[in-house]
Every structure is written in structure tokens, then in C-alpha cells.
LUMNU-439406 format. One record per atom (N, C-alpha, C): residue number from 1; residue in three letters; chain; atom name; x, y, z. Coordinates in steps of 0.001 Angstrom, whole numbers, plus 500000, padded with zeros to 6 digits. Layout:
<pts>
   num   residu   chaine   atome        u        v        w
   NUM      ALA        A      CA        X        Y        Z
...
</pts>
This chain:
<pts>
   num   residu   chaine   atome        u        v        w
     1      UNK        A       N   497502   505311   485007
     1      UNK        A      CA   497206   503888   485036
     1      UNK        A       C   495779   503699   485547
     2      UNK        A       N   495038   502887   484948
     2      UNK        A      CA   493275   502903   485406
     2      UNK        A       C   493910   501610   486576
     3      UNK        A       N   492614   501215   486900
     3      UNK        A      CA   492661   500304   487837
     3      UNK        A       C   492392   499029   487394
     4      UNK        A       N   492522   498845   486686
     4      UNK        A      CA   492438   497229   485820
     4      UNK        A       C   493797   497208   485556
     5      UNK        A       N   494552   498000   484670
     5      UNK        A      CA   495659   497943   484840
     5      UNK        A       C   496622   497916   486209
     6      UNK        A       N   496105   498916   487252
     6      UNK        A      CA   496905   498938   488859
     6      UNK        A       C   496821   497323   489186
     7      UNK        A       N   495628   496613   488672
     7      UNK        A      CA   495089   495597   489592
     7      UNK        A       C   496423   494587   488994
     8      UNK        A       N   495841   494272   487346
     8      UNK        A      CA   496820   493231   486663
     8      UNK        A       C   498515   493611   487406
     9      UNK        A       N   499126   494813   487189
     9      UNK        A      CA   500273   494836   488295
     9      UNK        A       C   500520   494226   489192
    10      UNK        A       N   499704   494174   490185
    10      UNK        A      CA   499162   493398   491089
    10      UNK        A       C   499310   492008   491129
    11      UNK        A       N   498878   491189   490126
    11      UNK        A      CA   498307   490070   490491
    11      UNK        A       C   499434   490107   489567
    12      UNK        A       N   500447   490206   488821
    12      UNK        A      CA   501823   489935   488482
    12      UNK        A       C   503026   489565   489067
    13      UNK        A       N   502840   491024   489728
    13      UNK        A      CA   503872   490919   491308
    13      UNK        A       C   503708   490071   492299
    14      UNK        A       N   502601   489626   492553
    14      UNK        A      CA   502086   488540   493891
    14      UNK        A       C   501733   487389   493327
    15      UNK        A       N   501819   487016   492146
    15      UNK        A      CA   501172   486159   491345
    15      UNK        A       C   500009   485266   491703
    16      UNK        A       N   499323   486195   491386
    16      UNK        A      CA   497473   486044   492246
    16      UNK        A       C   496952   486309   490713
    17      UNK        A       N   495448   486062   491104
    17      UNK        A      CA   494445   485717   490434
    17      UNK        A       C   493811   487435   490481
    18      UNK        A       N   493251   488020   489926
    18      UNK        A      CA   492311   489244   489619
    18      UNK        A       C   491884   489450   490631
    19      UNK        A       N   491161   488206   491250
    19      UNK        A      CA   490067   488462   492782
    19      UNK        A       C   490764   488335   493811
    20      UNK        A       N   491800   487435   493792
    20      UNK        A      CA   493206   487974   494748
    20      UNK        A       C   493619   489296   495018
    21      UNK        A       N   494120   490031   493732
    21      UNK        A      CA   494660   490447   493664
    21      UNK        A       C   493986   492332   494344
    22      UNK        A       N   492612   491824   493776
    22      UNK        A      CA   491606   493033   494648
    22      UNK        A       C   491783   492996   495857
    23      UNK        A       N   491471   491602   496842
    23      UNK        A      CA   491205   491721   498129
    23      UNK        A       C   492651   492356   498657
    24      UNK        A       N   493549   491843   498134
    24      UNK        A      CA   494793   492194   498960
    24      UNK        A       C   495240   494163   499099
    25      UNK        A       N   494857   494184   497314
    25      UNK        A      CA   495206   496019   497213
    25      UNK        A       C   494192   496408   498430
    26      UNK        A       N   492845   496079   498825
    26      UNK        A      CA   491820   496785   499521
    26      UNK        A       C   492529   496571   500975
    27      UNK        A       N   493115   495633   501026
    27      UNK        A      CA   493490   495662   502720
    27      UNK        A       C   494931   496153   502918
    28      UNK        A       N   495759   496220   501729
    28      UNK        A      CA   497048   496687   501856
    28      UNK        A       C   497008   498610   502055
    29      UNK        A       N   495863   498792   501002
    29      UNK        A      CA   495759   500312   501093
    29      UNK        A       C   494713   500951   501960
    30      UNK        A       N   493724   500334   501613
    30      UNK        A      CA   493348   500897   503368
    30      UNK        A       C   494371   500780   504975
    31      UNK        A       N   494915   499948   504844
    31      UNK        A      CA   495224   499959   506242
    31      UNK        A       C   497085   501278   505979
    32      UNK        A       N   497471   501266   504599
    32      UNK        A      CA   498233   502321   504373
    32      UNK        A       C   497580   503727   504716
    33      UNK        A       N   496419   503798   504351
    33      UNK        A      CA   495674   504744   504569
    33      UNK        A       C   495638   505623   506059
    34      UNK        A       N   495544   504359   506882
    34      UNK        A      CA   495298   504911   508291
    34      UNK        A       C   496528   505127   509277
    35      UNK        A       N   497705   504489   508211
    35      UNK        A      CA   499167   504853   508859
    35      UNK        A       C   499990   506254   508233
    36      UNK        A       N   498706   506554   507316
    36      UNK        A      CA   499588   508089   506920
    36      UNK        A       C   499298   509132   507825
    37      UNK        A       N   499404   510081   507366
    37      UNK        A      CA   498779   511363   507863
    37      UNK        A       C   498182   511877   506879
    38      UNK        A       N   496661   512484   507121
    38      UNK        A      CA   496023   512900   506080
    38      UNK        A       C   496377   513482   504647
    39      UNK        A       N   497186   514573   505070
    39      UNK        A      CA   498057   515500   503502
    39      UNK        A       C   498543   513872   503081
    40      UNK        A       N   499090   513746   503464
    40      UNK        A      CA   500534   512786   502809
    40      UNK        A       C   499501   511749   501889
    41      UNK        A       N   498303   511258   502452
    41      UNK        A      CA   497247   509830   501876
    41      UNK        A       C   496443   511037   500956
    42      UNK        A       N   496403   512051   501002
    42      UNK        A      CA   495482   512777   500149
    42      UNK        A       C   496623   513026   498783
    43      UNK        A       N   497419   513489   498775
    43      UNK        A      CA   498809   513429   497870
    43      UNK        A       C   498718   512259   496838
    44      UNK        A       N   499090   511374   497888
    44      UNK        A      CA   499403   510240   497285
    44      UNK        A       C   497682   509408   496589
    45      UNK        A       N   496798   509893   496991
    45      UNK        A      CA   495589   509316   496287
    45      UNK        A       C   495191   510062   495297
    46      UNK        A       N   495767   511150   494940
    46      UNK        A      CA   495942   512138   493444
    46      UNK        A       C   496382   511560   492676
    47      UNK        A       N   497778   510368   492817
    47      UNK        A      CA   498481   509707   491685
    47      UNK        A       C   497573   508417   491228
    48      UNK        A       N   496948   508220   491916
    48      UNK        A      CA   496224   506381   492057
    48      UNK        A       C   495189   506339   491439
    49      UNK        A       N   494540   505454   490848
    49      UNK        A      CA   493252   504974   490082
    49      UNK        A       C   492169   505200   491076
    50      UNK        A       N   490714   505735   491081
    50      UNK        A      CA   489708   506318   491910
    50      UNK        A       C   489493   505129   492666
    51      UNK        A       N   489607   503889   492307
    51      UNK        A      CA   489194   502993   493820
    51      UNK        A       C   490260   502745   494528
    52      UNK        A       N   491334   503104   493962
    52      UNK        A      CA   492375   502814   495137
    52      UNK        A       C   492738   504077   495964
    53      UNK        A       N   492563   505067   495240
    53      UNK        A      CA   492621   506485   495662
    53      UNK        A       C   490984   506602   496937
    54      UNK        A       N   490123   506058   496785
    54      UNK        A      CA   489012   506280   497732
    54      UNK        A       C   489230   505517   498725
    55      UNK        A       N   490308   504010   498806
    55      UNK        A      CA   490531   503239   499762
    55      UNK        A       C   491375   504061   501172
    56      UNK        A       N   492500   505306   500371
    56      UNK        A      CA   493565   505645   501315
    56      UNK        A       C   492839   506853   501664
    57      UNK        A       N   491284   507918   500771
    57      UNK        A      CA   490731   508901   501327
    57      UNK        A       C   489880   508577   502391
    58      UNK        A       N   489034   507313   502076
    58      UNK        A      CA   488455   507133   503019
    58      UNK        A       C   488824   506119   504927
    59      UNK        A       N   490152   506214   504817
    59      UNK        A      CA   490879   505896   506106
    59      UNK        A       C   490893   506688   507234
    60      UNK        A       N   491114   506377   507911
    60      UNK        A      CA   491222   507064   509538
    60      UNK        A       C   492223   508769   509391
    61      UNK        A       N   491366   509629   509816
    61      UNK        A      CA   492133   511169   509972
    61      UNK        A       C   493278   511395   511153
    62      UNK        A       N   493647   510139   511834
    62      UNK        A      CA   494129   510343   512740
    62      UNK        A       C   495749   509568   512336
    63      UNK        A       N   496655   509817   511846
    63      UNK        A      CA   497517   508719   511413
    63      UNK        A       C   498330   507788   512868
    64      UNK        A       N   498426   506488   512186
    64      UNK        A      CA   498658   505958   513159
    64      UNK        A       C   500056   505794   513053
    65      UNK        A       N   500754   504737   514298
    65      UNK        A      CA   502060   505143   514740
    65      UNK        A       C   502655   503604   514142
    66      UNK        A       N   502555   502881   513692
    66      UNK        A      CA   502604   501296   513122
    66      UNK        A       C   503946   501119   512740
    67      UNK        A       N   504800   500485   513379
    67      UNK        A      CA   506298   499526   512436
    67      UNK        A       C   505847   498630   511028
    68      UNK        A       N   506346   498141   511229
    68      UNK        A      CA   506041   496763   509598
    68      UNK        A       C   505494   495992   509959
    69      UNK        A       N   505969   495203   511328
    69      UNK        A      CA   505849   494712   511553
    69      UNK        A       C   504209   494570   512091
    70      UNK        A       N   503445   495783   512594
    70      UNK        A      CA   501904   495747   512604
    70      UNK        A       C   501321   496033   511384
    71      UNK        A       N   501927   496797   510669
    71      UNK        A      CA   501465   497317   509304
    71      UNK        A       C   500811   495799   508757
    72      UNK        A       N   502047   495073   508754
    72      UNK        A      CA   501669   493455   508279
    72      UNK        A       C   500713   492605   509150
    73      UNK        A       N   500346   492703   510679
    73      UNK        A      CA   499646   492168   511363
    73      UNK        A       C   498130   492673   511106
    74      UNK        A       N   498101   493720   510747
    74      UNK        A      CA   496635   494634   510523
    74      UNK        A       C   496145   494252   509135
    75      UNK        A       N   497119   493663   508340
    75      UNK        A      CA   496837   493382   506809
    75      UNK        A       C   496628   491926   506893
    76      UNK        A       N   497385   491320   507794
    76      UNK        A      CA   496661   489609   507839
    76      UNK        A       C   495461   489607   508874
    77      UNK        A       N   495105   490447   509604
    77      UNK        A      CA   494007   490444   510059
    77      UNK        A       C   493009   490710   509479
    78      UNK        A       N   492856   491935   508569
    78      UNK        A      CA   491786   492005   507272
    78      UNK        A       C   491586   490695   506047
    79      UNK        A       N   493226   490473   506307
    79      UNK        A      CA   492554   489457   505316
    79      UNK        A       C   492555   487830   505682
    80      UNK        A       N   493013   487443   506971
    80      UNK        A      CA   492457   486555   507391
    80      UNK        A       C   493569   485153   507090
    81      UNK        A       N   494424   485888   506771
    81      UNK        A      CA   495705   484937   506383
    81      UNK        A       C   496835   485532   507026
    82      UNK        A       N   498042   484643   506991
    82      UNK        A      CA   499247   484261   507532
    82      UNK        A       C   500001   486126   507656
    83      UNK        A       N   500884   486450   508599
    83      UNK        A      CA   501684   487352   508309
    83      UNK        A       C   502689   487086   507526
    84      UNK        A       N   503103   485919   507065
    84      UNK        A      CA   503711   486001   505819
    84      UNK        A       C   503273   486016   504677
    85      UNK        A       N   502159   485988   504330
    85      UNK        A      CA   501018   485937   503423
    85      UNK        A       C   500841   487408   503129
    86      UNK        A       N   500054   488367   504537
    86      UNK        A      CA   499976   489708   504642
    86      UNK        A       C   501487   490522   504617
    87      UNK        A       N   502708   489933   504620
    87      UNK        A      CA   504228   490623   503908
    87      UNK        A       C   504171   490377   502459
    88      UNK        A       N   503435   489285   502079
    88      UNK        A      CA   504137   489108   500212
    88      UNK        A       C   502822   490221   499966
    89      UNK        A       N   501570   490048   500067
    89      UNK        A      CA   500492   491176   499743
    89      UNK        A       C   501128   492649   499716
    90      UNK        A       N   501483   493084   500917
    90      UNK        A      CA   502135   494473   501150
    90      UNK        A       C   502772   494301   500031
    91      UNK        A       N   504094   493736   499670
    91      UNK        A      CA   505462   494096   498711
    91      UNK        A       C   504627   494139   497460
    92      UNK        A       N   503680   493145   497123
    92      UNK        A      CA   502597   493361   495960
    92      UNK        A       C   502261   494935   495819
    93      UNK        A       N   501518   494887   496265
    93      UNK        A      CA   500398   496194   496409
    93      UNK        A       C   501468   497414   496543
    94      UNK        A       N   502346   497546   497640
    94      UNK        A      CA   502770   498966   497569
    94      UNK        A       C   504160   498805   496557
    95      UNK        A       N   504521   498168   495728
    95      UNK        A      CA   505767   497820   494480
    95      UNK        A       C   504585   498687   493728
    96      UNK        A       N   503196   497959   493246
    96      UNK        A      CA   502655   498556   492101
    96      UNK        A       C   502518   499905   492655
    97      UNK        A       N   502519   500424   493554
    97      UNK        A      CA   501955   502054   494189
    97      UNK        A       C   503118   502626   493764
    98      UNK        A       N   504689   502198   494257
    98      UNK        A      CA   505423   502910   493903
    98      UNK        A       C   506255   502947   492663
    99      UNK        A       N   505373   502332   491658
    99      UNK        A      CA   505607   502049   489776
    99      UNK        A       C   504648   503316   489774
   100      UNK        A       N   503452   503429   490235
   100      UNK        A      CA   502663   504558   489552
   100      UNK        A       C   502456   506058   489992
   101      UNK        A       N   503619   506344   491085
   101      UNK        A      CA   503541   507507   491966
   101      UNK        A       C   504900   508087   491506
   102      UNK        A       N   504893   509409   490675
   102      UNK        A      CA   505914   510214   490800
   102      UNK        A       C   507238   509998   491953
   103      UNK        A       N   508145   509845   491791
   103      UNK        A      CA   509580   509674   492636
   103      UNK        A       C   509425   510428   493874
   104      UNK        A       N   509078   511881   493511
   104      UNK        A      CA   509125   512542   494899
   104      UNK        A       C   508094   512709   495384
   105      UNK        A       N   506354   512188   495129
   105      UNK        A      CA   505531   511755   496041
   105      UNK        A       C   506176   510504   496784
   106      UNK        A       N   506531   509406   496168
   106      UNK        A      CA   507595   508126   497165
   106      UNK        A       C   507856   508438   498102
   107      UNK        A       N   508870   509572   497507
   107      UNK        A      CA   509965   509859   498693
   107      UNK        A       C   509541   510231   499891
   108      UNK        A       N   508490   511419   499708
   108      UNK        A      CA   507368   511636   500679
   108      UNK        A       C   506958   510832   501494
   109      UNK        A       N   506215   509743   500753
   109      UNK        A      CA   505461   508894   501540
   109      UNK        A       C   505851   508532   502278
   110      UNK        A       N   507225   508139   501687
   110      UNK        A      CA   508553   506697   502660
   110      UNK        A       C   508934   507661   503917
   111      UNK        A       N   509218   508991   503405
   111      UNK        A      CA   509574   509793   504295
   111      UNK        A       C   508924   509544   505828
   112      UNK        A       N   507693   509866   505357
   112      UNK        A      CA   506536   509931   506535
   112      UNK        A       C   506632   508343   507809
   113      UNK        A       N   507083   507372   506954
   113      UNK        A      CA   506859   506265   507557
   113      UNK        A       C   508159   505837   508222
   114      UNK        A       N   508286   505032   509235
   114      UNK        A      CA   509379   504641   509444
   114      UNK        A       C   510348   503563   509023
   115      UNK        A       N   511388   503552   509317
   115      UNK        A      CA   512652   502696   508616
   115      UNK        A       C   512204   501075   508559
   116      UNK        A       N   511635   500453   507208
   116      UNK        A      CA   511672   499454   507026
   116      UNK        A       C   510299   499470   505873
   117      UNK        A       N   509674   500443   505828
   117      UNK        A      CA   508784   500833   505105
   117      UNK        A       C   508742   500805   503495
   118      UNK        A       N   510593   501347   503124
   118      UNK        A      CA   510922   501296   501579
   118      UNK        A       C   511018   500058   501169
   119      UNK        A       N   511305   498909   501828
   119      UNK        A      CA   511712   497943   501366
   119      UNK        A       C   510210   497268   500945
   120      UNK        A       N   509213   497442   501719
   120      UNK        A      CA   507463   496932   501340
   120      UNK        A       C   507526   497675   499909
   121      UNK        A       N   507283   498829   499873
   121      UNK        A      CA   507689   499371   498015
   121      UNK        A       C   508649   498568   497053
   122      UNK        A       N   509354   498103   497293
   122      UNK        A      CA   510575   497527   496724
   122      UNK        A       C   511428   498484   496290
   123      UNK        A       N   511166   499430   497641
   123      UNK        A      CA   512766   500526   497445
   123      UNK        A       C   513465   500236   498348
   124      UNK        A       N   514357   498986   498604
   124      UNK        A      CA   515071   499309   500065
   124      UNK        A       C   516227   500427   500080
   125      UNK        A       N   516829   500817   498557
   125      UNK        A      CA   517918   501778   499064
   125      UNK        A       C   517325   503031   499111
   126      UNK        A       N   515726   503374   499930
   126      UNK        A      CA   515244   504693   500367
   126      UNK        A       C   515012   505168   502054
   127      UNK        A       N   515727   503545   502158
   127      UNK        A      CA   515533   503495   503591
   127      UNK        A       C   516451   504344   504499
</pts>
């Protein structure tokens, strides 16, 4: 999937506008970025279109320790809107991630994160 296509996904699922639909992937996946652990964001930026794949390489080497509940506070802080605003963005952005990522990179990912994490993908029965 290129990234015009990742994006239109995007702005389907969240039903946003193109330039919406950018700002939100950039703050949803960067800040995914810095809650992985390196292997796991390097993995998973093999499956992804090169700007979304450079958003989760170029994140923090240190993974952080985040519930949902900050995951979503760190994403309305980048983007300057509501935490319910920064929850519909997340379910946007990481639904299209987990349409374009092999099943058992997912599983991985979800693995890595803690319980409440699948349901932002729109996998809750991986939880």
C-alpha cells in the first residue's frame, strides 16, 4: 500500500479530510513509535509506506511504558485537541496499520503493548 493510499484509509476511517488525515497518522505513529521497543517499530516499519515507516524509525530508542490511556493523552497533546478527538485519531490510524501489516507482525505488536491496545487497532478479540 503507498501512502496516498495508507492516507485515503485514513481519512475513511476517521472521516477527515487528506490534511486531517496526515496530521493525525504523524502524531498517532510517532508517538506509537516511542511506545514500542526498537525491534518491534523496526518490524513493523518494514510493512508501512516510507513516511509512515520513517515516523515509527525515527522515534525514541528507549520504549516507553504508556497505558491508552497516555498513549491518547500524548496524541492530543501533539495534536492539540480533545482526548476524545486523540481516541477516534488512534482507532483511525492504527485500524489502517493493522489492514496493512501481516497478522503475525499484529500479533507482535499487540503483543508488546499492554491490554487495551487491540481494541485502538480495531482488534479487540486480541486482547
Amino acid at each position: 500500500m503507498a501512502y496516498d493510499e495508507f492516507l485515503m484509509t485514513v481519512s475513511e476511517t476517521g472521516g477527515y479530510e487528506r490534511e486531517d488525515a496526515a496530521r493525525a497518522t504523524e502524531a498517532v505513529i510517532s508517538t506509537l513509535g516511542d511506545r514500542l521497543p526498537p525491534e518491534t517499530a523496526e518490524h513493523l516499519a518494514d510493512q508501512l509506506p516510507d513516511p509512515v515507516a520513517e515516523l515509527i524509525e525515527g522515534a525514541g530508542s528507549a520504549p516507553q511504558n504508556w497505558g491508552v490511556g497516555e498513549f491518547v493523552h500524548r496524541v492530543a497533546e501533539i495534536t492539540g485537541e480533545t482526548e476524545e478527538q486523540a481516541e477516534g485519531h488512534s482507532r483511525a490510524v492504527l485500524t489502517a496499520v493493522a489492514g496493512q501489516v501481516s497478522g503475525g507482525e499484529l500479533n507482535k505488536v499487540i503483543s508488546d503493548l499492554p491490554s487495551g491496545y487491540a481494541d485502538l487497532f480495531g482488534h479487540p478479540e486480541l486482547t
